[in-house]
OpenMM code with the backbone's topology and positions (N, CA, C; nanometers):
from openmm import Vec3, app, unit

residues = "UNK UNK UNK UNK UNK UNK UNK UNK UNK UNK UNK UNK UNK UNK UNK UNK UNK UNK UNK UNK UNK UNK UNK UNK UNK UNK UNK UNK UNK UNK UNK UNK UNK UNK UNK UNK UNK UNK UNK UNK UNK UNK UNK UNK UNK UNK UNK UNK UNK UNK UNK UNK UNK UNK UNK UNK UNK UNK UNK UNK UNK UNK UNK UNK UNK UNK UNK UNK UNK UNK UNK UNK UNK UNK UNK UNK UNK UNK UNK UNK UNK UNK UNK UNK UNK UNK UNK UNK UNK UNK UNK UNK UNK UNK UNK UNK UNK UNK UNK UNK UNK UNK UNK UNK UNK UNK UNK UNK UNK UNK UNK UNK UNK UNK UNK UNK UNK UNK UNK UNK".split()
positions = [
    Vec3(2.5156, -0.2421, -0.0916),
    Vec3(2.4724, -0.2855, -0.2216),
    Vec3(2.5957, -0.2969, -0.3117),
    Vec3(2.5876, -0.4254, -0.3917),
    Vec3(2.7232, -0.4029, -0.5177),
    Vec3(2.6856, -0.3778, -0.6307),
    Vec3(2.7770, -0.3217, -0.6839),
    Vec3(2.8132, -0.3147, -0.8492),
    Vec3(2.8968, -0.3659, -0.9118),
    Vec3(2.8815, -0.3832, -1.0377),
    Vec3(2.9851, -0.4696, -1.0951),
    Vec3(3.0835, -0.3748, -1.1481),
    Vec3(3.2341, -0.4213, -1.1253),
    Vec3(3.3214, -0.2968, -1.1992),
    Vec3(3.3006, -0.3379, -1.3294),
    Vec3(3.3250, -0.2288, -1.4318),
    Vec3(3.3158, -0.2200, -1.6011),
    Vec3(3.3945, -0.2660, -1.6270),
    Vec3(3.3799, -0.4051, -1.7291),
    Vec3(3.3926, -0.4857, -1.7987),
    Vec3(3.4923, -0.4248, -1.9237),
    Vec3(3.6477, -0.5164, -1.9009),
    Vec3(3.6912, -0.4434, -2.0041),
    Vec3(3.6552, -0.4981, -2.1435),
    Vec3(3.7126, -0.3949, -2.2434),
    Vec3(3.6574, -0.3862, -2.3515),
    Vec3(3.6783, -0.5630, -2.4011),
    Vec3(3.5846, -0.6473, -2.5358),
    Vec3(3.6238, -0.7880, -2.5752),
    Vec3(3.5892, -0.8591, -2.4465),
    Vec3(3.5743, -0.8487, -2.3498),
    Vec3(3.5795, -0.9893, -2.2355),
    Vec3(3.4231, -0.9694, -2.2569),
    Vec3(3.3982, -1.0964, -2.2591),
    Vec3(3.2836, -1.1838, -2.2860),
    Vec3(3.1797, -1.1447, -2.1746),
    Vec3(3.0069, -1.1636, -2.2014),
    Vec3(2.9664, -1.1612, -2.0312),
    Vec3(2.9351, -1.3019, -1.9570),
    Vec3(2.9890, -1.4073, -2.0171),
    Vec3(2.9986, -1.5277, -1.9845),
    Vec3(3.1113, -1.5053, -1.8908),
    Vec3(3.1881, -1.4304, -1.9388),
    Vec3(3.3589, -1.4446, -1.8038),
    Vec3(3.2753, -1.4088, -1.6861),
    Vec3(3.2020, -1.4761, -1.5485),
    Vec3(3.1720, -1.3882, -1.4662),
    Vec3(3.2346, -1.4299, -1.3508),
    Vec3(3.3376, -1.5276, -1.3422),
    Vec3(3.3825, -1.5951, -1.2726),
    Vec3(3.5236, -1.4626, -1.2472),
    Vec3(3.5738, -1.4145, -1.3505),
    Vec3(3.6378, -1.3354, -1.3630),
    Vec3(3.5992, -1.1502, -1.3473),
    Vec3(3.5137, -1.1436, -1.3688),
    Vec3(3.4384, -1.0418, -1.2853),
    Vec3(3.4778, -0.9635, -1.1046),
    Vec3(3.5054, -0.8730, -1.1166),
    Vec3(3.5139, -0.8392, -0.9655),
    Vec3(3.4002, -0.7132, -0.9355),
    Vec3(3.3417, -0.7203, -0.8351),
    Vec3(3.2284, -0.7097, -0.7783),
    Vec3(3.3423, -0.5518, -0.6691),
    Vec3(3.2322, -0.4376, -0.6575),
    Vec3(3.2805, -0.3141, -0.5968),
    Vec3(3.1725, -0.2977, -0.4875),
    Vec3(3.1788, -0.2287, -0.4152),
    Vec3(3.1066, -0.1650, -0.3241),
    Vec3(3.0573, -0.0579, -0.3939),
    Vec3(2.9216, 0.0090, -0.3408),
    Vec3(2.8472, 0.1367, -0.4481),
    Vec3(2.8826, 0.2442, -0.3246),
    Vec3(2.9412, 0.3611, -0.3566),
    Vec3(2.9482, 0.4661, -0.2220),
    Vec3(2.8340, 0.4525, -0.1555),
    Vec3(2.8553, 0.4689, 0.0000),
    Vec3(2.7869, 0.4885, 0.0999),
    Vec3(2.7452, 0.6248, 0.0686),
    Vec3(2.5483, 0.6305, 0.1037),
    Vec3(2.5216, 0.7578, 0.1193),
    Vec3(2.5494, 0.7928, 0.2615),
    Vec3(2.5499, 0.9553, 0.2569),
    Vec3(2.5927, 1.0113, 0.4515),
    Vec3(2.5059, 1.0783, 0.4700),
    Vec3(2.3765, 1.0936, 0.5248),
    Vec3(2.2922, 1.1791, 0.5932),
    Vec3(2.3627, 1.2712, 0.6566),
    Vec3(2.3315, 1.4248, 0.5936),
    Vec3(2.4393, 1.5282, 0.7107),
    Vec3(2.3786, 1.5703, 0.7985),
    Vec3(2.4510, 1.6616, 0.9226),
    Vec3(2.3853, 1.7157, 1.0583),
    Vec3(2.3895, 1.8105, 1.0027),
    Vec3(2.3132, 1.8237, 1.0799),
    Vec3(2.2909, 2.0354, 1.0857),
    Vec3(2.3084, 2.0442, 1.2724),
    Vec3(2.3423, 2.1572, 1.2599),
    Vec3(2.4645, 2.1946, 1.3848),
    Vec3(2.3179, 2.3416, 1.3976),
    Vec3(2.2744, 2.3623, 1.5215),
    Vec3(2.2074, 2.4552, 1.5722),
    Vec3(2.2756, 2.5302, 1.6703),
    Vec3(2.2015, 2.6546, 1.7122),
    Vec3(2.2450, 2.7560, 1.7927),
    Vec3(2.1460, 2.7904, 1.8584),
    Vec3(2.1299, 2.8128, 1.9965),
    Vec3(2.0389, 2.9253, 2.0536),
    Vec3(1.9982, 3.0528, 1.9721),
    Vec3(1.8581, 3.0691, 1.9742),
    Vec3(1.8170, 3.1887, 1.9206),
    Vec3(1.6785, 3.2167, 1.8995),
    Vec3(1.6448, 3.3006, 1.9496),
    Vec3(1.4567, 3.3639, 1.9808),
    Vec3(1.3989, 3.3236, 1.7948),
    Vec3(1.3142, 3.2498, 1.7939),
    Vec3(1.2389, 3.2095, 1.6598),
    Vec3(1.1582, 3.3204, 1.6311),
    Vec3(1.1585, 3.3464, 1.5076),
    Vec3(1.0584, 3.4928, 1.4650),
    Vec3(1.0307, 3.4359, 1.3199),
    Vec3(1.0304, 3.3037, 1.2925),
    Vec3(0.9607, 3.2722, 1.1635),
    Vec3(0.8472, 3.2706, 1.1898),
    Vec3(0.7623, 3.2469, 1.0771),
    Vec3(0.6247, 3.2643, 1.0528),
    Vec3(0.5837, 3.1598, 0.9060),
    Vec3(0.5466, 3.0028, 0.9989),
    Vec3(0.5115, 2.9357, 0.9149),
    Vec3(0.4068, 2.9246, 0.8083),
    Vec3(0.4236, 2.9245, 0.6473),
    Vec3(0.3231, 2.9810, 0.5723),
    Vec3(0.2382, 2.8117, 0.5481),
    Vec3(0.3198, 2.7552, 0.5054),
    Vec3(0.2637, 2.5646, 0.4616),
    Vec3(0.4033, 2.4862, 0.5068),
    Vec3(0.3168, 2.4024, 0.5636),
    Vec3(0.4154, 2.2836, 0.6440),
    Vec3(0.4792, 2.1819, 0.5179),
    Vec3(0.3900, 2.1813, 0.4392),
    Vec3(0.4641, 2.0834, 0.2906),
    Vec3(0.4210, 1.9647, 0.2933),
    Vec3(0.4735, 1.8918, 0.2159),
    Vec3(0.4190, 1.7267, 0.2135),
    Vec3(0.5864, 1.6650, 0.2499),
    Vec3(0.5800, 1.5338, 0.2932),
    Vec3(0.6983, 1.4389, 0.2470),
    Vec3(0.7258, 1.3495, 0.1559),
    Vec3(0.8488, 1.3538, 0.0715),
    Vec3(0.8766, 1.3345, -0.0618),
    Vec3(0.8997, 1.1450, -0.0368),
    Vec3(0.8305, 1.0949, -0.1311),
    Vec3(0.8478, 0.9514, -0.0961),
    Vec3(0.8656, 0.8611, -0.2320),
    Vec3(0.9036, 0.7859, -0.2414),
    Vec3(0.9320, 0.6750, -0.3546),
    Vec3(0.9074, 0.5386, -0.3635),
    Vec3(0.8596, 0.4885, -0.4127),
    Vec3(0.8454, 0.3457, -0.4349),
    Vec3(0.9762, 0.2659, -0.4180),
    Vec3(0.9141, 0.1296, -0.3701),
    Vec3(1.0566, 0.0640, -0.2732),
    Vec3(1.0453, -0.0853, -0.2589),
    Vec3(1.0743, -0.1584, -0.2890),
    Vec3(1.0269, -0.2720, -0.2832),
    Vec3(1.0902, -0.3683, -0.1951),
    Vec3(1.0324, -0.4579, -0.1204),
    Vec3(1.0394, -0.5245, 0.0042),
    Vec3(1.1099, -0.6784, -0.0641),
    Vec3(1.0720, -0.7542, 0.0652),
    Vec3(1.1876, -0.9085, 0.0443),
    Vec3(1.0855, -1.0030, 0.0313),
    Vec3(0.9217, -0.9062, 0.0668),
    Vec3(0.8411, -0.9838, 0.0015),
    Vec3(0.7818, -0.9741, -0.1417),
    Vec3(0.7783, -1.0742, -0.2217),
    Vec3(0.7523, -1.0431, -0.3695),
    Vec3(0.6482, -0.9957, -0.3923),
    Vec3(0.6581, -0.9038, -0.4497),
    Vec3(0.5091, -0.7964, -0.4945),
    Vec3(0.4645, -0.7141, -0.3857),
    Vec3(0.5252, -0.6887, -0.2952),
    Vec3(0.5340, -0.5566, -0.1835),
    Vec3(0.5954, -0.4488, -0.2107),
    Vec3(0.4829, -0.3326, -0.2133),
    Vec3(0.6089, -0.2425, -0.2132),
    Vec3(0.5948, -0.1127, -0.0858),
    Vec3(0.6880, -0.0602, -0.0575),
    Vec3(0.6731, 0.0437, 0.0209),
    Vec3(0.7137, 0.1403, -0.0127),
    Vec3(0.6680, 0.3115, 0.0959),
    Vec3(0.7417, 0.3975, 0.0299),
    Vec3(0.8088, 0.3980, 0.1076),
    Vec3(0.9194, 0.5319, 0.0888),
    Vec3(1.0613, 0.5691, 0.1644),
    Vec3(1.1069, 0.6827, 0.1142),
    Vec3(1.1404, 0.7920, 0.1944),
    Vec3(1.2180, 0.9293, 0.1707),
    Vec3(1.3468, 0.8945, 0.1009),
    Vec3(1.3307, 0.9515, 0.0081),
    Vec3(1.4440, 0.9165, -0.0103),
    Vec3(1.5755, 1.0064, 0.0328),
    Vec3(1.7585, 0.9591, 0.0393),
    Vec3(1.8058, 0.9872, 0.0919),
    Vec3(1.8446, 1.1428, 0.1176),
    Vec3(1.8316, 1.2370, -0.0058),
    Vec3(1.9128, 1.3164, -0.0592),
    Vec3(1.7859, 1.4300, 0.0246),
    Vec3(1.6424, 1.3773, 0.1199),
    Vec3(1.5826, 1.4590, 0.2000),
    Vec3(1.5899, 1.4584, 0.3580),
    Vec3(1.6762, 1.3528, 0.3856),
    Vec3(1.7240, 1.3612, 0.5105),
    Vec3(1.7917, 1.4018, 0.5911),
    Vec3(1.7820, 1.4487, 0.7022),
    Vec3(1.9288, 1.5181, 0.7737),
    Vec3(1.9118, 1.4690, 0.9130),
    Vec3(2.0278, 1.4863, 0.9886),
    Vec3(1.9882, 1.4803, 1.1169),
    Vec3(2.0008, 1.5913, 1.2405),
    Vec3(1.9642, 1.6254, 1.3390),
    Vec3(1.9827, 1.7442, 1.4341),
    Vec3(2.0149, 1.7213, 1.5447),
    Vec3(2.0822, 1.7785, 1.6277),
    Vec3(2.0835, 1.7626, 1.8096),
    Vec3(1.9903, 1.8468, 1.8074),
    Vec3(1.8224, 1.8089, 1.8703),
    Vec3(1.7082, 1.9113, 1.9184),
    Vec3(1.7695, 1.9954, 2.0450),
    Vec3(1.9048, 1.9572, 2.1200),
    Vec3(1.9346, 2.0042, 2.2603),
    Vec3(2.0779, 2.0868, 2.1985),
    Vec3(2.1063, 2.2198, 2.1903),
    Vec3(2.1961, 2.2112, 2.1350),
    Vec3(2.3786, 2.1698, 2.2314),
    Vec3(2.2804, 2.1650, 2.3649),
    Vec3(2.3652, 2.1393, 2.4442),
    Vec3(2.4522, 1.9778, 2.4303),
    Vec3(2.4088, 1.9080, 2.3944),
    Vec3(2.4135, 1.8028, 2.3360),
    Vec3(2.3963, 1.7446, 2.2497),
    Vec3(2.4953, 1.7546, 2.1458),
    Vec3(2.5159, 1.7374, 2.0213),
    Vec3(2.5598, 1.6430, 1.9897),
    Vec3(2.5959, 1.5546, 2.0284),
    Vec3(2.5683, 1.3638, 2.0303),
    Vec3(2.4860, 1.3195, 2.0349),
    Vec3(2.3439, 1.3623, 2.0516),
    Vec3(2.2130, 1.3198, 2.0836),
    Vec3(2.1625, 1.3657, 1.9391),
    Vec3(2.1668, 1.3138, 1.8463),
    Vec3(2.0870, 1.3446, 1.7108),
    Vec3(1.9687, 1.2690, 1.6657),
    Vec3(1.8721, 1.3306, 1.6041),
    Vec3(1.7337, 1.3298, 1.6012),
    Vec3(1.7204, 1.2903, 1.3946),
    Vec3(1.6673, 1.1995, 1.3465),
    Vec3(1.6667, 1.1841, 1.2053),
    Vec3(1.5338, 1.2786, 1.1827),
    Vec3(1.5259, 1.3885, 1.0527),
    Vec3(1.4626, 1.4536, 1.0432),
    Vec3(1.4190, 1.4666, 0.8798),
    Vec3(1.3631, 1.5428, 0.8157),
    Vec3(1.2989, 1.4872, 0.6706),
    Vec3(1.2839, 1.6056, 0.6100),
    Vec3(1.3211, 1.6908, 0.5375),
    Vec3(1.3100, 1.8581, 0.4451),
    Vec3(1.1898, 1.8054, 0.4023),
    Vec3(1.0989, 1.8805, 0.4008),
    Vec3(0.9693, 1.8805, 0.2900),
    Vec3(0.9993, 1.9638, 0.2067),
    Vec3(0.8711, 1.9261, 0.1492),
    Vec3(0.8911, 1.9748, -0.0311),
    Vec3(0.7766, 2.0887, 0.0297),
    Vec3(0.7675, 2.1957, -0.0415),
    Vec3(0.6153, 2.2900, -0.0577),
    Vec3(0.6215, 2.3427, 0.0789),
    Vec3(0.6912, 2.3499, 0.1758),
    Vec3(0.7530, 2.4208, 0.3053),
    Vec3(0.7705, 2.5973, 0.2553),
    Vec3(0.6886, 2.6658, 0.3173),
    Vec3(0.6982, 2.8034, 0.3016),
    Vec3(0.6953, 2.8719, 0.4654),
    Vec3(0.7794, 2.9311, 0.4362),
    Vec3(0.7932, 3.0254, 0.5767),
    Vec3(0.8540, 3.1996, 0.5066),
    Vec3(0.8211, 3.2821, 0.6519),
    Vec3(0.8818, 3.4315, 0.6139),
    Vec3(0.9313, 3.4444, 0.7398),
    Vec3(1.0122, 3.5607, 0.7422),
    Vec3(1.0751, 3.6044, 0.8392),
    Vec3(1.1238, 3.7493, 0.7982),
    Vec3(1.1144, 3.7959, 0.9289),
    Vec3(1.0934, 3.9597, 0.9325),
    Vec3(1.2240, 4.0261, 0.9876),
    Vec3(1.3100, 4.0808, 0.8707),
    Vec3(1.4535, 4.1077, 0.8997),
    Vec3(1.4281, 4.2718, 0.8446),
    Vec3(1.4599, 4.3616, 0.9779),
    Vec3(1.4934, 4.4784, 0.9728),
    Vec3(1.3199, 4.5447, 0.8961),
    Vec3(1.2509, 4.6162, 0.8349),
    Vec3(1.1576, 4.6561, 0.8043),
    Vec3(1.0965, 4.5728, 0.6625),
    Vec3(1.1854, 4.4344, 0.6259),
    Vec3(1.0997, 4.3614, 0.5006),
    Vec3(1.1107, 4.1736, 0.5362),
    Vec3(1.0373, 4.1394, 0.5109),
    Vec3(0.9718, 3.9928, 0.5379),
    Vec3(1.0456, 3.9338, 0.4167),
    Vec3(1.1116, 3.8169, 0.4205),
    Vec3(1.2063, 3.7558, 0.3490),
    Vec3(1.1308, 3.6099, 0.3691),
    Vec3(1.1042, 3.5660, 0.2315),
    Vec3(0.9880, 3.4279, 0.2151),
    Vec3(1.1053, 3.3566, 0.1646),
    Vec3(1.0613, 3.2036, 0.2568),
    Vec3(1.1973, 3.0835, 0.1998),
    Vec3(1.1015, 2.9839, 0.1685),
    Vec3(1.0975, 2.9078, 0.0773),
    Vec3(1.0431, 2.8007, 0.0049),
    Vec3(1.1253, 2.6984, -0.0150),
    Vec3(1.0582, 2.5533, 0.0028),
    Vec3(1.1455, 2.4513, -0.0690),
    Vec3(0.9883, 2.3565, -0.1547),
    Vec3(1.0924, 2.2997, -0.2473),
    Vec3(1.0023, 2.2342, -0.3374),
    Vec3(1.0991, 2.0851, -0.3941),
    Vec3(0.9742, 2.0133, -0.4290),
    Vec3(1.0370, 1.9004, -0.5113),
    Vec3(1.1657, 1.9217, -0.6303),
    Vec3(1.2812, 1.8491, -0.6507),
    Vec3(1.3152, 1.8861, -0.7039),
    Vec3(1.3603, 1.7324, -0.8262),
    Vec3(1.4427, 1.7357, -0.9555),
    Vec3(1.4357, 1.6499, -1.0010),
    Vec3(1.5730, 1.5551, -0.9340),
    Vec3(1.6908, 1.5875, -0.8675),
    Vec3(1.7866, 1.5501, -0.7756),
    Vec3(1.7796, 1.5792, -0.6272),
    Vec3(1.7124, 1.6050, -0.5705),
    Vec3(1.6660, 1.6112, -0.4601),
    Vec3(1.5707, 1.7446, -0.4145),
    Vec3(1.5804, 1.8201, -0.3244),
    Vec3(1.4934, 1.9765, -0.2506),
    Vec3(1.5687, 2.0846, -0.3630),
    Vec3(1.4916, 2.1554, -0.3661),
    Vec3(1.5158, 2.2870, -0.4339),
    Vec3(1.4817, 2.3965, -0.3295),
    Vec3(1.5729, 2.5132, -0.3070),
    Vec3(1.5405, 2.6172, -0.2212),
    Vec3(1.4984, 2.7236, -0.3201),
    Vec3(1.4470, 2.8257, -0.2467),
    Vec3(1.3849, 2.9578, -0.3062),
    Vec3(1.3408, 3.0535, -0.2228),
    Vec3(1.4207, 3.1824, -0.1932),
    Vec3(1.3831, 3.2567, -0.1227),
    Vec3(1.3410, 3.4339, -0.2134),
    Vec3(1.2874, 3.4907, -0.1350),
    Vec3(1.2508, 3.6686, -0.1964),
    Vec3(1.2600, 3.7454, -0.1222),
] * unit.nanometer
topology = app.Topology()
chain = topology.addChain("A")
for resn in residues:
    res = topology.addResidue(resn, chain)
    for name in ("N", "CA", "C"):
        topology.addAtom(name, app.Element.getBySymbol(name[0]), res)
């Protein structure tokens, strides 16, 4: 997608011939890197997936779409970690887990820039 670089100060917006046109940063979906290890969570709510309005190449279509800032990707094998899997954080995701004699609750929720964490 482009952007237009900022217009210096006095130049007209008729100059567009004179105008130079930027690239917008690339977003990067990150990995998450796993390890072997016996699961002892205890899923409380699976959550919803966070979605946005999106509009298509047909006029007056629209779709949704995760947006980026909930995506990640995983090797499900950790033996093979070139083999990555696209995966999606939910929002309203509650789990506990039982460390040493007290249960430690992790939450994620909608947030206004992307997931919000929360643990007790």
């Amino acid at each position: 997608m482009f952007a237009r670089k900022p217009r210096p100060q006095g130049q007209d917006e008729g100059d567009e011939e004179e105008v130079d046109r930027v690239l917008e940063p690339e977003v990067k979906i990150p990995i998450v890197r796993v390890k072997e290890q016996p699961r002892r969570h205890k899923v409380i709510s699976f959550g919803y997936m966070v979605t946005i309005p999106a509009e298509t190449d047909i006029p007056g279509e629209i779709r949704t779409v995760v947006p980026d800032v909930y995506k990640f990707q995983y090797p499900p094998v950790p033996e093979v970690p070139d083999d990555l899997v696209p995966a999606v954080i939910p929002a309203n995701f509650q789990a506990g887990v039982e460390v040493d004699d007290t249960t430690i609750f992790f939450e994620t929720r909608e947030g206004d820039n992307g997931p919000e964490y929360r643990y007790a």
